[in-house]
C-alpha positions as CSV (number, residue, x, y, z in Angstrom):
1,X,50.4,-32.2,76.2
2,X,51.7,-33.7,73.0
3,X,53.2,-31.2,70.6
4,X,50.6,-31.6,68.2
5,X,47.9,-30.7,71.0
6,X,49.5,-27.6,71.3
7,X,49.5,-26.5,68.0
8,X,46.1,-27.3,67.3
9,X,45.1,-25.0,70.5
10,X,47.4,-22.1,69.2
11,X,45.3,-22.3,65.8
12,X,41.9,-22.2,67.7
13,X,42.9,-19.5,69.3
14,X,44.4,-17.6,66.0
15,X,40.5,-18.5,64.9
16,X,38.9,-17.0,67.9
17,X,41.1,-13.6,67.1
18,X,40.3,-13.1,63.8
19,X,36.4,-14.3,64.2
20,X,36.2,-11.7,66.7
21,X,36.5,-13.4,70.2
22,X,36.9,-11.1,72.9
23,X,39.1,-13.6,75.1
24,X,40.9,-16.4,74.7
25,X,39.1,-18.2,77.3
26,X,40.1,-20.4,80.4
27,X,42.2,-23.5,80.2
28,X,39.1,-25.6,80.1
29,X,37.7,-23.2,77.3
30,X,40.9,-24.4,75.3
31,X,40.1,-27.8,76.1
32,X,36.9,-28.0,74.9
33,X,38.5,-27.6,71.0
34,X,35.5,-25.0,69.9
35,X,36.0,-22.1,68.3
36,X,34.2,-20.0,70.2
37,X,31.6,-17.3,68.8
38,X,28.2,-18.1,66.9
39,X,30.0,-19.5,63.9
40,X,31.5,-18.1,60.5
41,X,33.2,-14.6,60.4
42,X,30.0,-12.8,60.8
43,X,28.9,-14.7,63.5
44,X,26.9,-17.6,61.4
45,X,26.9,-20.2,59.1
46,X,27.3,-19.8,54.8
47,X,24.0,-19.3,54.0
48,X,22.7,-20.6,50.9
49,X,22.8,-18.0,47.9
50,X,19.5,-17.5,46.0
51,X,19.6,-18.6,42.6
52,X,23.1,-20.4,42.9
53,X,21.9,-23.6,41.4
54,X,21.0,-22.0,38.5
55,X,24.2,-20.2,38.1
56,X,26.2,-22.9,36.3
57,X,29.0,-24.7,37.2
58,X,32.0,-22.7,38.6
59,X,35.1,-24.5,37.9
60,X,37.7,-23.7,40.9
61,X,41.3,-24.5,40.2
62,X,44.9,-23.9,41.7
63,X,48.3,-24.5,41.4
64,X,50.3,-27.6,42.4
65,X,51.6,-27.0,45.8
66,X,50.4,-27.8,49.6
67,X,49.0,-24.6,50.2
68,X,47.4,-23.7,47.0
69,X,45.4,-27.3,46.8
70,X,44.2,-26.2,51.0
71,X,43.0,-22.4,49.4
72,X,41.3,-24.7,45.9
73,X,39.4,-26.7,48.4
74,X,38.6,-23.9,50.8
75,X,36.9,-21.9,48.0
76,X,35.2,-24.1,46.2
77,X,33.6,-26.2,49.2
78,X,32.7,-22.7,50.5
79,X,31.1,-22.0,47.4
80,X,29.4,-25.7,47.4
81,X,27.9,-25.1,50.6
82,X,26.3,-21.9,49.5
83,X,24.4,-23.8,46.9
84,X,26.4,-23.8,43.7
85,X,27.6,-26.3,41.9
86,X,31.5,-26.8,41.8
87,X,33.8,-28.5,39.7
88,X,37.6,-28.9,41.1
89,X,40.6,-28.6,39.1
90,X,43.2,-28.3,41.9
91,X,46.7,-28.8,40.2
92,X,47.1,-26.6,37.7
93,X,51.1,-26.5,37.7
94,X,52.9,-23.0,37.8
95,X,51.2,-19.8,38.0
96,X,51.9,-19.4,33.4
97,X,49.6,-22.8,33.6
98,X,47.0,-21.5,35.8
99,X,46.6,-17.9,34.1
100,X,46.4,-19.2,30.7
101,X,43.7,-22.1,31.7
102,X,41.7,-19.3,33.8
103,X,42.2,-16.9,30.4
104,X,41.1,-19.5,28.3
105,X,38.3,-20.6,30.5
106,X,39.1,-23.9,31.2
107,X,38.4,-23.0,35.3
108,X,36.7,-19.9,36.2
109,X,38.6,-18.9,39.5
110,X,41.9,-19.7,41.1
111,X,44.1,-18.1,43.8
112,X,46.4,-16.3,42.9
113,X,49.5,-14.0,45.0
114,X,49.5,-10.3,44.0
115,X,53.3,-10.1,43.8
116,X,53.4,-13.3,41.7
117,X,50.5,-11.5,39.3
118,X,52.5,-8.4,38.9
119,X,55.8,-10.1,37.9
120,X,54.6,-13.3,35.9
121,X,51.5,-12.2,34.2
122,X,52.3,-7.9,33.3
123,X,56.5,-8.3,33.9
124,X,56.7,-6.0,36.5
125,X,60.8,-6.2,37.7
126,X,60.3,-7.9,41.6
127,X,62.6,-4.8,42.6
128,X,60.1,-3.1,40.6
129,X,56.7,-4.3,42.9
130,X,55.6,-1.7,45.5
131,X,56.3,-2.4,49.1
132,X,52.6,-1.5,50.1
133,X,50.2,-4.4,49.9
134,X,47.3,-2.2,48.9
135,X,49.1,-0.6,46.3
136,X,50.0,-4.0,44.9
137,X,46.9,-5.3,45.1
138,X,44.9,-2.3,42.9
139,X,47.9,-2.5,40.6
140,X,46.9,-6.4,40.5
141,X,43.0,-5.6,40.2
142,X,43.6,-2.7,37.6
143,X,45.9,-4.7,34.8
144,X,43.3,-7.8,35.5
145,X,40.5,-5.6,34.8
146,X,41.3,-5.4,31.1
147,X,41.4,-9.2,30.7
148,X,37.9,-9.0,32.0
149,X,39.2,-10.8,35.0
150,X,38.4,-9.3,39.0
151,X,41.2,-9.8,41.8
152,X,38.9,-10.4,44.6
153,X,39.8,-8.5,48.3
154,X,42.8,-10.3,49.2
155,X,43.7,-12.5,52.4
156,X,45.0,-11.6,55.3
157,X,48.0,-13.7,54.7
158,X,50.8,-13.1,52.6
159,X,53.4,-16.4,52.0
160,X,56.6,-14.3,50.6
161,X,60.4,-15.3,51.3
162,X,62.4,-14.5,54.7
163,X,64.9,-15.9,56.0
164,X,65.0,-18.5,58.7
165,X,67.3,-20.3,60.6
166,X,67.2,-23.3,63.1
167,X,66.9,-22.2,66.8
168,X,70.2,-23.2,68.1
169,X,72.0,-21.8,65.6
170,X,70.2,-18.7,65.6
171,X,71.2,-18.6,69.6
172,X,74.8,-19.2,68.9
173,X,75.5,-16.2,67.1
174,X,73.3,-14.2,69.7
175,X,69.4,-14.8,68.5
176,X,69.3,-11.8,65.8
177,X,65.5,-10.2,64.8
178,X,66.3,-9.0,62.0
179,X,68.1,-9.5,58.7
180,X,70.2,-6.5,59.2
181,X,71.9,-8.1,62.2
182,X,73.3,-10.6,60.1
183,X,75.8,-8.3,58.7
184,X,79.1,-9.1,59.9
185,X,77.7,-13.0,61.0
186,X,77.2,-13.7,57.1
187,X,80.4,-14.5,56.2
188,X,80.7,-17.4,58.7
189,X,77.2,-18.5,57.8
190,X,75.9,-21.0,54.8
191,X,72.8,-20.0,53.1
192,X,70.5,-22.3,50.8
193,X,67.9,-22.0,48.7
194,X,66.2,-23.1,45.5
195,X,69.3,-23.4,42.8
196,X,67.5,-20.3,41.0
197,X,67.7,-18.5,43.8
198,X,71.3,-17.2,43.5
199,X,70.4,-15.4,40.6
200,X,67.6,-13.5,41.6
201,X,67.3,-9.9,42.8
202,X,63.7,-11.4,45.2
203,X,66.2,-13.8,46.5
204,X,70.1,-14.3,47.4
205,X,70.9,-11.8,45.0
206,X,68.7,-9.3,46.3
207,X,69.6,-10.1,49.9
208,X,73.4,-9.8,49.2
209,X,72.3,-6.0,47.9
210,X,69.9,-5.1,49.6
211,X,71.9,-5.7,52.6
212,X,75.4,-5.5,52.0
213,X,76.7,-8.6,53.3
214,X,78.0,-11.6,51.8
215,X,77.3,-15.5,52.7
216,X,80.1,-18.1,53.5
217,X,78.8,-20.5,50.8
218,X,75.1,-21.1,48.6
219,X,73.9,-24.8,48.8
220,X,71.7,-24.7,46.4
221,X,68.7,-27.7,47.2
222,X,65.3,-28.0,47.1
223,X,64.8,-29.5,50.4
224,X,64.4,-26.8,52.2
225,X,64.4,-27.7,56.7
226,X,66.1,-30.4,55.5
227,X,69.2,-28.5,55.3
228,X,69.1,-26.8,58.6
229,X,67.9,-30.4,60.4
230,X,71.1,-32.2,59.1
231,X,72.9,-28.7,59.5
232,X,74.3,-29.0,55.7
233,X,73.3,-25.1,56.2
234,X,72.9,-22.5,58.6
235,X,70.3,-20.5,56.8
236,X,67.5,-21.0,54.4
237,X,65.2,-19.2,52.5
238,X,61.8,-20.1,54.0
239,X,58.0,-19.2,53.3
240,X,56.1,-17.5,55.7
241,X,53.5,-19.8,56.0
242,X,56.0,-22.8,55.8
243,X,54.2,-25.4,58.0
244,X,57.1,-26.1,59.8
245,X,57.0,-23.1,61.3
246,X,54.5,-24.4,63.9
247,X,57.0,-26.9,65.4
248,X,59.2,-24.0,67.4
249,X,62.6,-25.4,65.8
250,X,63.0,-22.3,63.6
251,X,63.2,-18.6,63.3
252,X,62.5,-15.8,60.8
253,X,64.2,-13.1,60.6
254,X,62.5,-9.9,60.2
255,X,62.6,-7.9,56.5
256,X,63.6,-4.6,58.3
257,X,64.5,-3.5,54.7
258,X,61.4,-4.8,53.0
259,X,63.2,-6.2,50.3
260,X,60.7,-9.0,49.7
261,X,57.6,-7.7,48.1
262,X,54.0,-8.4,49.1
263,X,52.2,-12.2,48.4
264,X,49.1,-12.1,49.3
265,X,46.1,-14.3,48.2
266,X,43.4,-12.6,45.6
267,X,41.2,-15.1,44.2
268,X,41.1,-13.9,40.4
269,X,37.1,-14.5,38.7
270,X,36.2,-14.4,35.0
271,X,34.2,-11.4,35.1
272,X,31.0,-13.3,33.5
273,X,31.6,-15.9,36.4
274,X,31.2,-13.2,39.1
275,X,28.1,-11.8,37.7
276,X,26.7,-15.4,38.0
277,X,27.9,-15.4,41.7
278,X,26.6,-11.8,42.7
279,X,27.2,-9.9,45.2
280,X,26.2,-12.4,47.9
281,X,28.3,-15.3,46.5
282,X,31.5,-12.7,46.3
283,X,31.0,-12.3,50.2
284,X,31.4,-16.0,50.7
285,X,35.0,-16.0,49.3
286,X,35.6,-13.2,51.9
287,X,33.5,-14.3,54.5
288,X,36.3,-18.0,54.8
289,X,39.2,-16.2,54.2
290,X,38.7,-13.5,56.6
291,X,40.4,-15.8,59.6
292,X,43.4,-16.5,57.4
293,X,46.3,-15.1,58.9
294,X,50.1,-16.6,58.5
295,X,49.5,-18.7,61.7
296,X,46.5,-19.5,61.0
297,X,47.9,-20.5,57.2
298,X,50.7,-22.3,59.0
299,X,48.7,-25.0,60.6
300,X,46.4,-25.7,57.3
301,X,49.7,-26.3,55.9
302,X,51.7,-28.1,58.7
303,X,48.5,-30.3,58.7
304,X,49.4,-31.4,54.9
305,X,53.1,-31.7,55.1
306,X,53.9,-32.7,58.4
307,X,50.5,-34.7,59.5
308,X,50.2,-36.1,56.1
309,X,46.6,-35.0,56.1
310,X,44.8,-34.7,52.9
311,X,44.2,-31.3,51.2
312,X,40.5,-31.8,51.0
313,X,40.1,-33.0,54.7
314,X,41.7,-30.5,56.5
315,X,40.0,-27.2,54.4
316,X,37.0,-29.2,55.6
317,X,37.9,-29.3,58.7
318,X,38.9,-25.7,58.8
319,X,35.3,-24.7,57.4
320,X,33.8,-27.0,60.1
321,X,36.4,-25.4,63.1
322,X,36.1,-22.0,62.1
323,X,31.8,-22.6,61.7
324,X,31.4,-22.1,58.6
325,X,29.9,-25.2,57.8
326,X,28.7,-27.8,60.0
C-alpha cells in the first residue's frame, strides 16, 4: 500500500469518527473508500435553504495561505449547495487585510482563528489570551458583537505553534513527549523558526521562558521541514495542522505548559448577512465543519502542499467524501 493510500484511509476513518460511525469497519470496509453513515454530519445531505436565492449574494473571503483558501472554499461551496448565491474572494492577505475588507463590507464572511482575533483586531498581549478555548472564543464573539459582526461556533480544530522535530532525531535524544523534556537537551539542539519568531513571547521567546531552557542556535527561515529534511536544524516551530504531518517523518511535542494559546476556526458574519442566512443557513457552516479535527485538517492540507492539489478541488472533494454533497 503506497503511502498516499494510507493516508487517505486514516482520513476516512477521522471522517467516520467525527460523523458518528460506530466502527471503523473491516479491511474491506476501508477499501471500499466510503465514508460510511447516511451522509453529512447529521446523517444527510445539505438541504436547500428556503428563500436563499433571494438572500443576495454572500461574498466569502479568506486569507492567503493553504489552509485558509481549503476553509474559503469549504464555506462558500457549502453555502452554494444550500441554494445561495456565492461570490469568492479567497486571498485576502493577512488577517489586518481581511478584517478591514469584512468591516468595510467588501466580503461578508471569512474565517478567522480566535487567538489571532484577540491579539490582531482588540490587542490583547498573546501571554495575555486565556488558555481555555471557550473562554477565548466568547471573548472573540463579545468584542465582535460591537462591530455588528457574529463569531460563528468554532471548529474542532485549532492550527497553533508546537514544536516538532524529525523522527530520528527525536529518537536520538530518547523520543521526548513533551516540551518540558527538552530541558537539559536544548542546549545541544538548533531551533528555527520564522525570523520574527525570536522576538516573540507566542514563540522562541516565550518557549525560552516559559520553559527555562535555552537553544544551541536560532536559524531563522521560512522554510519550515525544509530545515529538519536537510538537518540545517534539529527543531522547528510547526503548525498543528501542518500537512506534513501526515507523512510519519515528524513529531510534536506536547504544550505540557500551555504556553501557546488557543487557534481555532470561527467563521466571523456581518450581522445583516446572517439575518439573510437564518438560522437554517447558520447550521450549514456548522453542519461541514463539524468533522474537522487536526487530522482531519491535516490531509485537506497535505493534499494542497504536498499532492499539489488545488484548493477548490479538494474542499470539493471533502464535501463529496464526508456526504455532504454529491
Amino acid at each position: 500500500m503506497s503511502p498516499k493510500k494510507k493516508t487517505t484511509l486514516a482520513f476516512l476513518a477521522c471522517l467516520m469518527l467525527a460523523l458518528g460511525a460506530t466502527a471503523c469497519g473491516s479491511d474491506d470496509d476501508e477499501n471500499s473508500g466510503s465514508v460510511g453513515g447516511g451522509g453529512g454530519a447529521d446523517g444527510k445531505q445539505i438541504q436547500k435553504v428556503s428563500g436563499a436565492a433571494e438572500a443576495g449574494t454572500i461574498k466569502v473571503g479568506s486569507k492567503n495561505f493553504t489552509e485558509q483558501y481549503i476553509l474559503g472554499n469549504i464555506y462558500a461551496d457549502a453555502l452554494k449547495a444550500a441554494g445561495f448565491k456565492v461570490k469568492k474572494s479567497l486571498d485576502l492577505g493577512s488577517e489586518v487585510v481581511a478584517y478591514k475588507a469584512l468591516r468595510q463590507g467588501e466580503v461578508n464572511t471569512y474565517p478567522e482563528y480566535t487567538g489571532t482575533a484577540l491579539s490582531a483586531f482588540f490587542e490583547v498581549p498573546v501571554n495575555k489570551i486565556p488558555k481555555d478555548k471557550n473562554e477565548v472564543y466568547d471573548q472573540v464573539k463579545s468584542k465582535l458583537a460591537g462591530q455588528q459582526i457574529t463569531a460563528l461556533p468554532q471548529t474542532p480544530f485549532e492550527n497553533t505553534y508546537r514544536l516538532v522535530m524529525a523522527k530520528d532525531k527525536w529518537k536520538s535524544i530518547g523520543s521526548p513527549k513533551t516540551m518540558s523534556e527538552l530541558k537539559g537537551k536544548a542546549k545541544d539542539l538548533r531551533i528555527s523558526g520564522f525570523p520574527e519568531c525570536k522576538q516573540r513571547i507566542d514563540c522562541l521567546l516565550g518557549v525560552q521562558k516559559a520553559y527555562g531552557m535555552k537553544f544551541k542556535k536560532f536559524v531563522a527561515s521560512e522554510q519550515k521541514y525544509d530545515v529538519l529534511n536537510n538537518k540545517s536544524a534539529d527543531v522547528i516551530f510547526g503548525f498543528t495542522t501542518d500537512g506534513e504531518l501526515t507523512t510519519g517523518k515528524y513529531v510534536i511535542l506536547e504544550d505540557d505548559k500551555g504556553l501557546f494559546p488557543p487557534y481555532n476556526v470561527s467563521l466571523l458574519v456581518k450581522d445583516d448577512t446572517l439575518e439573510k442566512m437564518g438560522p437554517e443557513g447558520q447550521k450549514v457552516i456548522e453542519q461541514v465543519q463539524a468533522p474537522l479535527t487536526e487530522k482531519v485538517m491535516r490531509e485537506l492540507n497535505s493534499r494542497v502542499d504536498l499532492d499539489k492539489q488545488e484548493p477548490e478541488k479538494v474542499a470539493a472533494d471533502y464535501l463529496k467524501e464526508a456526504g455532504f454533497t454529491q
